[in-house]
KEVEXGU-447636 format. One record per residue (C-alpha): x, y, z; residue in three letters. Coordinates in steps of 0.1 Angstrom, whole numbers, plus 5000, padded with zeros to 4 digits. Layout:
N
XYZALA;...
! end
This chain:
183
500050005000UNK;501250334990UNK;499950675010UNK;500351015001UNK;500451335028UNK;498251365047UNK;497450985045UNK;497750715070UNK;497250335070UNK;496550045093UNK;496749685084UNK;496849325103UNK;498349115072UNK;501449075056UNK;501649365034UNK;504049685033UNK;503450035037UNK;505350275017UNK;505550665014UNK;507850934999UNK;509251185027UNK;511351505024UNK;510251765052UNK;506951595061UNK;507251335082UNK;506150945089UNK;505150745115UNK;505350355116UNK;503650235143UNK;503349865156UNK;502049635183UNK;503949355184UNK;502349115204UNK;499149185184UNK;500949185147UNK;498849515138UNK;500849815126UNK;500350135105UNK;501850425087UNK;500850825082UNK;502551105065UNK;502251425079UNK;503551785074UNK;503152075092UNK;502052415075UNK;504252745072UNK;502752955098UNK;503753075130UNK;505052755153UNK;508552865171UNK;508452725204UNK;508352365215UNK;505052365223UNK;503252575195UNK;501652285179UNK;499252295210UNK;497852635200UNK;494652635179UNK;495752925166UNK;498752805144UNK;496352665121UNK;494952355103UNK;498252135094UNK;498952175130UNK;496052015140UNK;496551755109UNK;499651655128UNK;498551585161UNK;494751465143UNK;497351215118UNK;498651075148UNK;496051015168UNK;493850815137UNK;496550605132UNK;497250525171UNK;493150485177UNK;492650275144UNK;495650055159UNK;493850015195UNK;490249945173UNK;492849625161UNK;493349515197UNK;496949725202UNK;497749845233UNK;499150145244UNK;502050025265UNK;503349785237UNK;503050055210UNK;506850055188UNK;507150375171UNK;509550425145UNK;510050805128UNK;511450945096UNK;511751245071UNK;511851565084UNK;514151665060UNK;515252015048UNK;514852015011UNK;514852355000UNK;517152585012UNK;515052865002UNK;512152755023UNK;511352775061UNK;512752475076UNK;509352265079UNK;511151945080UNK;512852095115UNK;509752205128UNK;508151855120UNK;510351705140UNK;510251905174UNK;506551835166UNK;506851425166UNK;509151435193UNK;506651705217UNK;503751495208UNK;505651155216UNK;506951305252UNK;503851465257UNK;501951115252UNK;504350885268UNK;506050745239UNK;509250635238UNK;510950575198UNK;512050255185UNK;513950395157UNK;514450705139UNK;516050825109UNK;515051205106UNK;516451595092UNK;519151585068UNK;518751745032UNK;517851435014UNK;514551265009UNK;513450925016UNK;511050685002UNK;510050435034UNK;508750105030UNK;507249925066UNK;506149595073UNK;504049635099UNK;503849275114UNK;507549215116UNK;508649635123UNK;510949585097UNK;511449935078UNK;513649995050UNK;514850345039UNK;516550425006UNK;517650845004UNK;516950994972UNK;518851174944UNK;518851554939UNK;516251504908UNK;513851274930UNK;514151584957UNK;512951824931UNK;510151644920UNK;508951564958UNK;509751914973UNK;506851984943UNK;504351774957UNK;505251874991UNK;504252244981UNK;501252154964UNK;499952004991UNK;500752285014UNK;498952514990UNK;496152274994UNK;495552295032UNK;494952685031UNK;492252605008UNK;490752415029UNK;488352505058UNK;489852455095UNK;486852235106UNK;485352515125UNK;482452595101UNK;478852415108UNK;476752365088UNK;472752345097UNK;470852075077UNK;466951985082UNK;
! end
């Protein structure tokens, strides 16, 4: 299975995850005991997080919120599998800096994961994370292997574009504060 930002996965079988990373960032996520595991692929948005713990404002913004909301559907859609909290193996990577001309989001990614993972109580497994190069990722939930190739300087081009298009996207799209009355 292949996600895209702002996707995550979940599975129980024996089938591999895989994503393309360069300043968002992944999460592979496994309870052993159980043989469930999942992936996500997250990024953060441009705005205004500084601090360590900015990502708990609501007024950074929406990819904020997709961070913390990315993690938390891929850690409750484990638990609906039977995982438990206490066995959870957690395994991070990207957050790199890809373009030099950009803000570094990748950075900011990672004090996010590592807030969020203190903050919750979780301890990491494994971690390959920052740099300049991307990654493509493939996981195999039910054993926690993970296997990580960094990419050429063409590759970064091509997936520093989809990075910004999908940035774009997420101030187009609403912060999930609007309601909307239906009879």
């Amino acid at each position: 299975m292949k996600i895209l930002p702002g996707e995550y996965y979940v599975s129980r079988g024996e089938e591999a995850i895989s994503t393309v990373l360069g300043s968002c960032v992944s999460a592979c996520v496994r309870d052993p005991q159980r043989g469930v595991g999942g992936m996500n692929h997250f990024m953060l948005p441009e705005d205004t997080a500084v601090g360590p713990n900015d990502w708990l404002d609501p007024a950074v913004g929406l990819a904020t919120r997709y961070g913390s909301y990315a993690m938390e559907s891929l850690i409750n859609d484990l638990l609906k599998l039977g995982a438990a909290r206490e066995r959870l193996e957690i395994k991070l990577f990207g957050g790199g800096q890809i373009l030099a001309a950009m803000t570094d989001v990748g950075g900011r990614n990672i004090r996010f994961i590592r807030n969020y993972l203190t903050l919750e109580g979780y301890g990491v497994a494994a971690e390959d994370l920052g740099g300049t190069q991307p990654r493509k990722v493939v996981y195999f939930p039910v054993t926690g292997r993970a296997r990580l190739r960094k990419l050429r300087p063409i590759e970064n081009r091509i997936i520093s574009r989809h990075e910004q298009l999908y940035l774009e996207s997420l101030g187009r799209q609403s912060s999930g504060g609007d309601v909307e009355l239906f009879e």
